[in-house]
C-alpha positions in Angstrom: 139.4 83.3 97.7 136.8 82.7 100.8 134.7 83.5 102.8 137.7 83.2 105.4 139.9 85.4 103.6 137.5 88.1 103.3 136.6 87.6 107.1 140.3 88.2 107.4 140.7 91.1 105.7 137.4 92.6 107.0 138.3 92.8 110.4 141.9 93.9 109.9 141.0 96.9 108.3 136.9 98.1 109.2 136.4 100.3 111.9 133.2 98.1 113.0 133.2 94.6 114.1 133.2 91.7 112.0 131.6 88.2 113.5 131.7 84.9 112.1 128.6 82.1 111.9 126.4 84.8 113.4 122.5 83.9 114.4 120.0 85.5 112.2 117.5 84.9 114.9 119.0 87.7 116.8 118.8 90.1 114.0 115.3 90.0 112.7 111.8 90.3 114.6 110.7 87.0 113.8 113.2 85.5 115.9 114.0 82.8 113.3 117.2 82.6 111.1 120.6 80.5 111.2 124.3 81.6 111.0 124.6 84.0 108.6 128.9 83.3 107.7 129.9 86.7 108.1 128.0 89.8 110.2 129.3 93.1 109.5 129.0 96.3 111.2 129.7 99.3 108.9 130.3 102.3 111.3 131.6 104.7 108.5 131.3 105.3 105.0 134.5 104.8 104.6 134.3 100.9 106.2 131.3 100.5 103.6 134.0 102.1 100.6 136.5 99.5 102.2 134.1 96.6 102.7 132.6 96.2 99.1 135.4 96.1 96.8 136.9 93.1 99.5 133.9 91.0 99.4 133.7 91.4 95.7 137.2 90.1 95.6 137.0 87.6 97.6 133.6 86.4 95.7 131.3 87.0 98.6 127.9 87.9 98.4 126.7 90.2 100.5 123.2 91.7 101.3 122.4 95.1 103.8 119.8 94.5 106.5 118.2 96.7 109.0 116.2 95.5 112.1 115.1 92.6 109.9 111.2 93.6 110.4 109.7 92.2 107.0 112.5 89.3 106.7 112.8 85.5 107.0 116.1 83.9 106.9 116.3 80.1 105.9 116.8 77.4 109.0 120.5 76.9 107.2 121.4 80.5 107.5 123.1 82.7 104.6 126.1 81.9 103.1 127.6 85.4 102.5 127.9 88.6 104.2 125.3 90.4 106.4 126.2 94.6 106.1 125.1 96.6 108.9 124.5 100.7 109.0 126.5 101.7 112.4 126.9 104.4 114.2 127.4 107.1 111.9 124.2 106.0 109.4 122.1 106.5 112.8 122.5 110.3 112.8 119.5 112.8 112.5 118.8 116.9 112.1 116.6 118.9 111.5 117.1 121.5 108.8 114.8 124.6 107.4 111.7 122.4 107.1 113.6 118.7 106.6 114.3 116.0 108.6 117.9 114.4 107.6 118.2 111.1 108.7 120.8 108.3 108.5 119.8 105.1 106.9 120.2 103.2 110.1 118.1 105.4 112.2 115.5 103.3 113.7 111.5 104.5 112.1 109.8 104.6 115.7 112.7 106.6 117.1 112.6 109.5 114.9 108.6 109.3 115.0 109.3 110.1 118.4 111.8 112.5 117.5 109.4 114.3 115.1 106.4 114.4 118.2 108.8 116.1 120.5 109.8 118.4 118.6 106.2 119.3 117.3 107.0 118.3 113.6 103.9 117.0 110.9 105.0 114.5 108.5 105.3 111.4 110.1 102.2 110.6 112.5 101.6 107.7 110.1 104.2 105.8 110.9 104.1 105.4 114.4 104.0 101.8 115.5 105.7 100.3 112.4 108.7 99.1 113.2 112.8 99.0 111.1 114.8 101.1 109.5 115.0 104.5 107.5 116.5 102.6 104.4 114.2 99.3 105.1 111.1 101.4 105.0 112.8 103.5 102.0 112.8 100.4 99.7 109.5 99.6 100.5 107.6 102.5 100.8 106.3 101.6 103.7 103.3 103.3 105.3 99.6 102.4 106.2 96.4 103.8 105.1 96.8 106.6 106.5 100.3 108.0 105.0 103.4 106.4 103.1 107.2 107.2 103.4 107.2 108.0 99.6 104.6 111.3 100.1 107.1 112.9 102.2 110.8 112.4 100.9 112.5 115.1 99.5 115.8 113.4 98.6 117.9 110.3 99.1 121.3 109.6 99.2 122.9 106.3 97.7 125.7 104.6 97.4 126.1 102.9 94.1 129.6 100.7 93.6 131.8 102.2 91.4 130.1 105.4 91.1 130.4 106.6 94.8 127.5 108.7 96.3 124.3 109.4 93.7 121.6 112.0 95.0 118.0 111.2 94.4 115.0 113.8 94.6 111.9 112.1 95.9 109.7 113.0 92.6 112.2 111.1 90.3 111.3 108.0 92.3 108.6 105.8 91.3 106.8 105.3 94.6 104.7 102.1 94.7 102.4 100.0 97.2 105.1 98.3 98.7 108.0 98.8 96.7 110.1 101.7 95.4 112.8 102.4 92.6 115.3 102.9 95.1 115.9 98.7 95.4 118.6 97.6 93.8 120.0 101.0 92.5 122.3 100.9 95.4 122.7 101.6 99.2 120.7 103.9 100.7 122.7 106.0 103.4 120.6 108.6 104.0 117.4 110.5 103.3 115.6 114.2 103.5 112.1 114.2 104.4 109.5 117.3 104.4 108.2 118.4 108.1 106.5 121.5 109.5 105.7 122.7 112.8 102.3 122.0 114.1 100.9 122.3 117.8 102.1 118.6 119.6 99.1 118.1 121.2 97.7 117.5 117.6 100.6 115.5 116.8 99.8 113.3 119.6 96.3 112.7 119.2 96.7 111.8 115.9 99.7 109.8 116.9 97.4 107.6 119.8 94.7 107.0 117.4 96.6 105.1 114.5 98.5 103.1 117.7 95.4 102.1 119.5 93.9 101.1 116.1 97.2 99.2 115.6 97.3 97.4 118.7 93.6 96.6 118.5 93.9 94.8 115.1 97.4 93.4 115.0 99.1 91.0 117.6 101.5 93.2 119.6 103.5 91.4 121.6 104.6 88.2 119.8 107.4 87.7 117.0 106.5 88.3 113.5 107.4 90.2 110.1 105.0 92.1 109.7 102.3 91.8 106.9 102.7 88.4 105.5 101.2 89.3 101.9 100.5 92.0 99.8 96.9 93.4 99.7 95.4 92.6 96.2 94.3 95.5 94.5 91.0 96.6 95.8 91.2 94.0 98.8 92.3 92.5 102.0 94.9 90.0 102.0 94.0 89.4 105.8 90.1 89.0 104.7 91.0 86.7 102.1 92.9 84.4 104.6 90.3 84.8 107.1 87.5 83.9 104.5 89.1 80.3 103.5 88.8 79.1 107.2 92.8 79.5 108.2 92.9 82.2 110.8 94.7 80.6 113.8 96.0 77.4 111.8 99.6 76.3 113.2 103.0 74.7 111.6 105.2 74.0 114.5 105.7 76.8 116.3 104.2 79.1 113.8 100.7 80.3 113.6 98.4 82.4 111.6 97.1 85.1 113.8 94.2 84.8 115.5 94.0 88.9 115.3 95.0 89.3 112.4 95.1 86.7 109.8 97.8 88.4 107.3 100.4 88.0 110.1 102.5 84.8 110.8 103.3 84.6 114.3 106.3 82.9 116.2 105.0 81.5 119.4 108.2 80.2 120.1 110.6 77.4 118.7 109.2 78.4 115.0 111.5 77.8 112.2 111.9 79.5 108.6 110.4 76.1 107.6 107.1 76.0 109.8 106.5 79.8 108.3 106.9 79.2 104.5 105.0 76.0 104.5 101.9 78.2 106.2 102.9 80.7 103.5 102.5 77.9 101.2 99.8 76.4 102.3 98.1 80.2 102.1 98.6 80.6 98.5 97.6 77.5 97.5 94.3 77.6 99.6 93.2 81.3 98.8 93.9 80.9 95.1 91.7 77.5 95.4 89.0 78.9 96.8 89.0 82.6 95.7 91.5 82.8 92.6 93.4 85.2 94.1 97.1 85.3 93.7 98.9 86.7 97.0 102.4 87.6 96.9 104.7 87.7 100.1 105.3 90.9 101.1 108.2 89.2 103.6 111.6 89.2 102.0 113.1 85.9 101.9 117.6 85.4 102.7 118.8 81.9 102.4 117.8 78.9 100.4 114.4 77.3 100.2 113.5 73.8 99.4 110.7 74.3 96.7 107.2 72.9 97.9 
């Protein structure tokens, strides 16, 4: 039982395709990752039915990723398998006041979708970048709004149960986080819209972008929000207070815009990023007590500081 075998049997029986050894750094917006040894590209429920009981088998781990927007992938890569959402988790309607979305449909694009159409509910999220199901787990939002105000239900996949629905009011929505992680793969999810005049739509819309592009570094690689704001605070305020906005590790840097975002400004490696992670946490708890915690999800091994 290998990695190999499972390779094997992955690709002679999925729909999607099934690469070996491939480069994380293509699949995340950090550009930064290795090989993962197996990248998977579910196209159907049925390949993800087909793909999980193989892997389990074959004693592979395996993890589902999105665009990768809030990830870091070790320098050595990940040593099991990399699921993808295809073709048919990418789908989208519109329905009697809800927006039905697979979990692979890109955030910006149904933004987008939501603006043409003249449809209230999510002018919060424009600019932020990933997946339904990657903004699902972690409630993502901004001050402004959060996914979690506006689901209605969500679809999951749970291994040897098959497909579990989920109203939105049984989950316990939290700043960053959700109860959906780790009860199982989110496929798809219902989400609350009405009709409103565009030209509203789009002014709020312009506003939260031009206030995004003015305070965050648009334009380079990075994950997103390094840390988690501390209750009542600023984790970018905090980093900025301690004297280490714009302080580099290789090809890393903390952003001279915005100090809670790590920055790739080219040839950075997982290893330049978590010891300026490091070095963060150690210096803001120094000097201000404060405990930050990453808000980045972390695939791979790290060497302990």
């Amino acid at each position: 039982m290998s990695v190999a075998d499972a390779r094997t049997r992955l690709t002679a029986q999925l729909v999607g395709e099934v690469r070996p050894a491939e480069s994380m750094a293509r699949h995340t917006t950090f550009r930064i990752g290795g090989p993962a040894a197996m990248y998977c590209v579910l196209e159907t429920v049925h390949d993800l039915a087909l793909a999980l009981p193989i892997l389990e088998e074959e004693g592979v781990e395996w993890t589902v990723v999105g665009k990768g927007s809030d990830l870091l992938v070790s320098d050595e890569g990940y040593p099991g398998a990399i699921l993808v959402l295809g073709r048919e988790f990418k789908r989208h309607a519109v329905e009697g006041g809800l927006l039905r979305a697979g979990a692979g449909c890109v955030l910006a694009h149904l933004v987008q979708e939501a603006f043409n159409r003249g449809l209230l509910g999510l002018e919060w999220a424009v600019g932020i970048p990933g997946t339904i199901g990657g903004a699902l787990v972690m409630n993502a939002g901004t001050g402004e709004g959060w996914i979690g105000q506006v689901v209605d239900t969500v679809t999951l996949y749970v291994p040897g149960e098959g497909f579990v629905l989920v109203h939105g009011r049984d989950v316990a929505w939290e700043y960053r986080r959700s109860g959906l992680a780790g009860r199982g793969i989110i496929l798809e999810a219902s989400m609350r819209v009405s009709e409103i005049d565009p030209l509203r739509i789009r002014a709020r819309m312009e506003r939260s972008l031009k206030d995004r592009k003015a305070t965050q570094p648009i334009g380079l690689p990075s994950a997103g929000s390094v840390f988690m704001n501390p209750p009542g605070g600023s984790a970018g305020k905090l980093i900025e207070s301690v004297g280490m906005k714009g302080l580099r590790e290789g090809g890393a840097r903390i952003s001279p815009v915005h100090a809670n975002f790590i920055v790739n400004e080219g040839g950075a490696s997982a290893a330049d990023v978590v010891r300026l992670i490091r070095a963060i946490q150690v210096r803001v708890k120094s000097e201000t007590g404060t405990d930050l915690r990453p808000e980045i999800k972390f695939l791979g091994h790290f060497e302990e500081a």
